[in-house]
N, C-alpha and C positions, 0 to 999 in steps of 0.2 A: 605892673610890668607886662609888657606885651612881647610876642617873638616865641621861639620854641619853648623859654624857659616860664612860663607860664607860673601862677603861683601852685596850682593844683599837681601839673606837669613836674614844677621843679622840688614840690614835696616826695612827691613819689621816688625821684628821681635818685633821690638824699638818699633812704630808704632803703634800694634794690642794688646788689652785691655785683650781679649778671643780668643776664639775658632773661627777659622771663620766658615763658614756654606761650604764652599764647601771641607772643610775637616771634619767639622762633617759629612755629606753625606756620608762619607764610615763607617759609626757605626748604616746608620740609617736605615728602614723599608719603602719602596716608597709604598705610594696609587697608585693603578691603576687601571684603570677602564677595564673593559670587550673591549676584540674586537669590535669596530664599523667597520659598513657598510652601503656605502653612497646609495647604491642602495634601499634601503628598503623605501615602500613606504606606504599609507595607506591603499590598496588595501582595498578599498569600496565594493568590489564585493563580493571578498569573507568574506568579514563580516554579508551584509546585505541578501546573497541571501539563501532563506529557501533550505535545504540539504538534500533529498529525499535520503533515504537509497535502494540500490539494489545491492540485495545479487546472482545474476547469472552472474554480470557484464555485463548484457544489460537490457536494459531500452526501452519496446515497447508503443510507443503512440498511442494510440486507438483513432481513430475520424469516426465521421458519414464521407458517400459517401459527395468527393464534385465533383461539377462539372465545376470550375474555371482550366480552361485551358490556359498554358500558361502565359498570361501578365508578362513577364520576360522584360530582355533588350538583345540587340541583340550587334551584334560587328563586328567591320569594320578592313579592307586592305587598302590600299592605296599605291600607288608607283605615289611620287610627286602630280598631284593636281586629277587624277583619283585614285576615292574610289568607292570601292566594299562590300557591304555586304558578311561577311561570309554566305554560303551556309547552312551547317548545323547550322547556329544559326538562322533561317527564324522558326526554329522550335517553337523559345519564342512564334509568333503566335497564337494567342489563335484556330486559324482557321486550323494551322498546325503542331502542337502539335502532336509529337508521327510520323506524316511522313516520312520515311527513305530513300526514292527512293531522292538518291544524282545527279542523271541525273537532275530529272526534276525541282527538288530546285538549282542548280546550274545555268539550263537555265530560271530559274524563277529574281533567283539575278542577272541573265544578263540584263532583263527587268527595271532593277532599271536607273533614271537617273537622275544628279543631280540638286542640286540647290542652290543657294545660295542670303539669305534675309539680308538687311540692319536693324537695331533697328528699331524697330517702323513700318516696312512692316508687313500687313496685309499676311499673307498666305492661310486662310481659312475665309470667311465671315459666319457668322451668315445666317441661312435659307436655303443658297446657297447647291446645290448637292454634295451629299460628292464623287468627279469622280478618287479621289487618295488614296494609303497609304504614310505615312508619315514615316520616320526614320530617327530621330537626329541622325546627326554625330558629331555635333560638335556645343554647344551653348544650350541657354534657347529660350524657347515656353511658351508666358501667353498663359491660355485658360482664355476668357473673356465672360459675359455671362451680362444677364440685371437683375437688380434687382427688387422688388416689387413696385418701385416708377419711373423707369425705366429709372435710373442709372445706370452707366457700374460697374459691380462687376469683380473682380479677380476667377477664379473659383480653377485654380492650375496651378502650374509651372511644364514645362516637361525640360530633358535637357537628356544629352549624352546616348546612347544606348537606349531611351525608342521612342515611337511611338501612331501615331492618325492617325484615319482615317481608322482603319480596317474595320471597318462598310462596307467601299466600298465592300470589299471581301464577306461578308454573308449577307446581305441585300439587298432586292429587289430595293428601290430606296429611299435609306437612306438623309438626309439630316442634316446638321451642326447643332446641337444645343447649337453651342456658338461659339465665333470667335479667330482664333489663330495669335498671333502674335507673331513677333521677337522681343524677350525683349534685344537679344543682337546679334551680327554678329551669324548667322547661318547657318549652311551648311546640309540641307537634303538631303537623297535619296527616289523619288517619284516614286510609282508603280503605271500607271494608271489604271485603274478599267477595261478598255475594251483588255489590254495585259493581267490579269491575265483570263480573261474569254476566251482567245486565249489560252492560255495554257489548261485551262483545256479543252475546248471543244477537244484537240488532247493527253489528258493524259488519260486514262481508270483508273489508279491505284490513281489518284489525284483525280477524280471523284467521285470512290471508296469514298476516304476517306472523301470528300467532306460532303458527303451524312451520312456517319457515323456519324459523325459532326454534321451534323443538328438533327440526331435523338437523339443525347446525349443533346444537347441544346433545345430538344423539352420534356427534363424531367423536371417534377415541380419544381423548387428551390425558398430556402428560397431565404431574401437578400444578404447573405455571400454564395452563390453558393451550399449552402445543400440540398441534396434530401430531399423534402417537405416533411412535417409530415401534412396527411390530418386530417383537424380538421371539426368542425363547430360550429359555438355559436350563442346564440342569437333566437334559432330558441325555436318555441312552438308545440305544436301537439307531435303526434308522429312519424317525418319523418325519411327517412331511414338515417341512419349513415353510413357516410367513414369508409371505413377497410381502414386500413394504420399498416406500420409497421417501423422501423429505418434502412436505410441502414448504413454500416461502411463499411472506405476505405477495399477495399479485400488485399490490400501491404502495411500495416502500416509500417513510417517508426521506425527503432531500432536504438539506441544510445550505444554504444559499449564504458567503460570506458577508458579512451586514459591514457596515461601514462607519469610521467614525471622522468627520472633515472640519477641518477650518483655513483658514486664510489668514495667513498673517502678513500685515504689513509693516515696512521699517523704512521709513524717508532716507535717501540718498546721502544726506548731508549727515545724518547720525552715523549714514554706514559708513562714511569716508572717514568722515574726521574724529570721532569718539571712540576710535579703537583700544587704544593704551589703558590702562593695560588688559582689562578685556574685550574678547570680540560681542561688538553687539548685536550682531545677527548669531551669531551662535548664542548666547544668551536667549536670546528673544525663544530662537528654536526649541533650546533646553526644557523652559518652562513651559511652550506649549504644546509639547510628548507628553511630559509631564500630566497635562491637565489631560490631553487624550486618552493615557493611558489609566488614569483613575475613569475617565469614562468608560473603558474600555469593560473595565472590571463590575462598572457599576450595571451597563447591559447584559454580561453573561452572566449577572445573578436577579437583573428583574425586568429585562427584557420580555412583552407578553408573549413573543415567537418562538423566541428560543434561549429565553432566563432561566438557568437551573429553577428557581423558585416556580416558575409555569411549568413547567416540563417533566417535574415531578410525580411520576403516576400514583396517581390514586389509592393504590394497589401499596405504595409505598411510602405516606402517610399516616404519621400516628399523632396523638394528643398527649399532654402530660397529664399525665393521674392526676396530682392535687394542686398543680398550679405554675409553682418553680418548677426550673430542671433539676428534677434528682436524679443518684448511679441507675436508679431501676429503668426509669426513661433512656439513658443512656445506653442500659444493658441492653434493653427490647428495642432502640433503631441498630443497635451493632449484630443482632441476631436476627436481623434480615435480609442480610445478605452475606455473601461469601467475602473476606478479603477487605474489609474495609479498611481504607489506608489513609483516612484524614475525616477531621470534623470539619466545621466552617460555622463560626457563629460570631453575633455582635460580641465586642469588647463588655456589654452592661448581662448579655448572657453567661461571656464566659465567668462574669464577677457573680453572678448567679448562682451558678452552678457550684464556683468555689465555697461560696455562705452554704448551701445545703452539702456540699462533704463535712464542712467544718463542724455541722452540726451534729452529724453522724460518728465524729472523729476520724474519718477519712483523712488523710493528704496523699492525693495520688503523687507519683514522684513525676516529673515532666524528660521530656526525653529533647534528645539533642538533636535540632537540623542545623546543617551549615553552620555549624561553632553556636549555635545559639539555644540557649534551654525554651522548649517553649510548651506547655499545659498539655496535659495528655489525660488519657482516661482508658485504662486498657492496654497500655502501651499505643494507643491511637492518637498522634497528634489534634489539638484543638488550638487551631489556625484564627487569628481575627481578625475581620471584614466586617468592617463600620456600613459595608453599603446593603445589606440584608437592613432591611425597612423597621421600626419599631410602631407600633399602631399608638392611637389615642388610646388606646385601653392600657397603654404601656407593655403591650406582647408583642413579640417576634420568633423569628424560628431558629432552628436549629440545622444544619446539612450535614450529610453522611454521606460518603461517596468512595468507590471502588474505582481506580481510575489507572487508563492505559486502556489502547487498544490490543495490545494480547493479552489482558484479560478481561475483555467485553468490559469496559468501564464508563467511565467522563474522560472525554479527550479535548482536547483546545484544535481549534479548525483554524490555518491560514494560509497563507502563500509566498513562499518566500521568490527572490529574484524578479520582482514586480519592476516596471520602468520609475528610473529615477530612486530606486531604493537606498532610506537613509539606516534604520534597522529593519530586521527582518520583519516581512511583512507591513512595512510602512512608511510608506513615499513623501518626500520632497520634493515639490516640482515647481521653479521657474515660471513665473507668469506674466513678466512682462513690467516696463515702468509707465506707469500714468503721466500724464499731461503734470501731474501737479509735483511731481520727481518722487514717487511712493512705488517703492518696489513691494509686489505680492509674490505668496510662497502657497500653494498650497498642499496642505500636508493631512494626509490620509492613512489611516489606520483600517485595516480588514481584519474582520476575524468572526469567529463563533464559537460553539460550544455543541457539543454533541452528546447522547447518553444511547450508547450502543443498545442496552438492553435496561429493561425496568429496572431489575433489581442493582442496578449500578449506584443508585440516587436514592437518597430515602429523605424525610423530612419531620422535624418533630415540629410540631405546631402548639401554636398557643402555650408558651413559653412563659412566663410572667416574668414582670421583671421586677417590680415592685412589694416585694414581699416578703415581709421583716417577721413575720411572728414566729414562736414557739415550737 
């Protein structure tokens, strides 16, 4: 049989009561949902961080004179098991700081020679003369100290590019007050105290600076390295009064809005006739905010100009004791500064961190933002941001941050009322159709990130994340 009623056709046909649904399907109206995109995250950052408007597109930080020189971290060469200090990074120095004579810092890093300590070797005793500088190249430094019942205390953890023992360099006959040891295989490079006073007694321009050095270090300062503010109190009669007045940096540094751009196009013929039921130039826009403003997020934290993760002063860096984050790590970045009002760490940190409460028997109780529970430590939220880096070694960091500008914190930099503004601080603009009927948009995101004062930002490092034992 041939014709509609086919033999296979007309079996079926026997068979079926109605309609079935997969030929109803060509009379009907599909639901569909909007474009998704797996990429989108909760970006904590830019929800919680207060947004300082700056209408010139730079942003100058005004701070009193300080006179904290240096304390950076320094960085190493090596070809096979001879390592070398970079030359121009002897500059971290608090001593050599601003030095440019690459002759005599060169033959200075030649002075350096090495060393290497087992876990648990003593490298510097307690009392003992401090006759070295010290520079990790590789591995963790306890400094250990005695307590008030006189129990050995933990004082801090040093590890790669940082350094002890400069004291040797500017003090007349300094001595150790606390004892350093190797918390894990370590590899120094040691400067002894009587080669760098060889050097200089044959440098003039080292001397020079030497000397500069000590006069700038012979200015009154607060405990954060600010030019004192002379006061007096306490006193009765009428004695003579301090003149004093406020010094500020003479070079403050400026924060310049960075930018984040793309160009989207959408053929003519999709934007006319494929609107029903959604717009597809809005669509198209949607998802590429979207993807800016995860960029967006992903700059203010590793951006090398101006990424929280760079911009992190030295001064406010720590390491974790034994590996993982544990509360103790947590307690000592929250007790470095005043006010601290959010964490910031990877989603594999903060599961981290939760395995070493659980070990303890901790469960911190999490607190409520915006109707939502979310991990706290301290009553201090712990916010997660996937775009903080995780190394080969499987470590990353931690953030701690004091944030607002009325109270000297982290602020978000941008500008609103910009030409063609689609949200604040981030333009749509019209650019014309191509010969080929391709209309272009381009759409521009401005912004930065600011840290008023040091101790606004702090940073736990080397974080481990892989680490299951006992």
């Amino acid at each position: 049989m041939t014709g509609p009623f086919a033999p296979e056709f007309e079996d079926q046909a026997q068979h079926r009561l109605s309609l079935s649904t997969a030929a109803a399907r060509n009379l009907a109206t599909t639901t569909k949902s909007v474009p998704q995109m797996q990429e989108i995250s909760s970006r904590w950052l830019l929800r919680v961080l207060p947004w300082v408007q700056v209408s010139s597109g730079t942003y100058r930080v005004n701070r009193r004179a300080t006179y904290f020189l240096g304390d950076g971290r320094v960085s190493f060469t090596n070809t096979g098991a001879d390592v070398r200090v970079v030359p121009a990074e002897l500059g971290e120095l608090r001593l050599l700081r601003g030095f440019d004579d690459q002759s005599v810092l060169g033959d200075l890093a030649g002075r350096f020679t090495r060393q290497d300590y087992e876990p648990g070797q003593v490298i510097a005793e307690f009392g003992s003369a401090v006759d070295n500088l010290y520079l990790i190249v590789h591995g963790k430094v306890r400094a250990e100290g005695v307590g008030a019942y006189g129990d050995q205390v933990q004082l801090r953890v040093l590890a790669d590019g940082e350094f002890f023992g400069d004291r040797a360099l500017v003090e007349p006959e300094p001595i150790w007050d606390y004892t350093a040891k190797a918390q894990t295989a370590v590899t120094l490079l040691a400067l002894p105290r009587t080669a760098f006073a060889e050097l200089l007694d044959r440098s003039e321009a080292l001397q020079t600076h030497v000397e500069r050095f000590r006069a700038a270090a012979a200015v009154p300062q607060n405990k954060h390295g600010e030019a004192a503010i002379e006061l007096v109190s306490g006193h009765r009669g009428e004695p003579a009064l301090p003149g004093t007045y406020v010094d500020y940096e003479l070079s403050p540094r400026e924060y310049e809005l960075a930018v984040a751009q793309t160009v989207l196009r959408v053929h003519t013929r999709v934007a006319d006739l494929y609107n029903e039921p959604m717009n597809q130039l809005e669509q198209q826009l949607r998802l590429t905010i979207e993807a800016l403003r995860e960029r967006q997020e992903h700059e203010m934290v590793n951006n090398p100009e101006f990424g929280l993760l760079h911009n992190a002063d030295y001064r406010q860096r720590i390491h974790t004791r034994t590996g993982p984050p544990t509360p103790d790590d947590m307690d000592e970045l929250l007790t470095m500064r005043r006010g601290t009002r959010l964490f910031l760490a990877h989603p594999r940190a903060i599961a981290a961190f939760s395995r070493e409460c659980t070990k303890r028997g901790i469960y911190p109780d999490p607190v409520e933002v915006n109707g939502r529970p979310v991990p706290a430590w301290r009553g201090v939220p712990i916010y997660p941001c996937g775009k903080i880096p995780i190394t080969d070694a499987h470590t990353t960091s931690i953030l701690a941050m004091r944030t607002g500008a009325e109270d000297q914190g982290v602020i978000g930099l941008h500008q609103t009322g910009i030409p063609d503004e689609y949200a604040p601080s981030l333009s749509v603009r019209f650019m014309g159709i191509s010969e080929q009927a391709i209309m272009s948009y381009l759409v521009s995101a401005y912004f930065s990130v600011a840290v008023l004062v040091p101790d606004a930002l702090g940073v736990l490092d080397d974080v481990q994340l892989s680490h299951y034992g006992d």
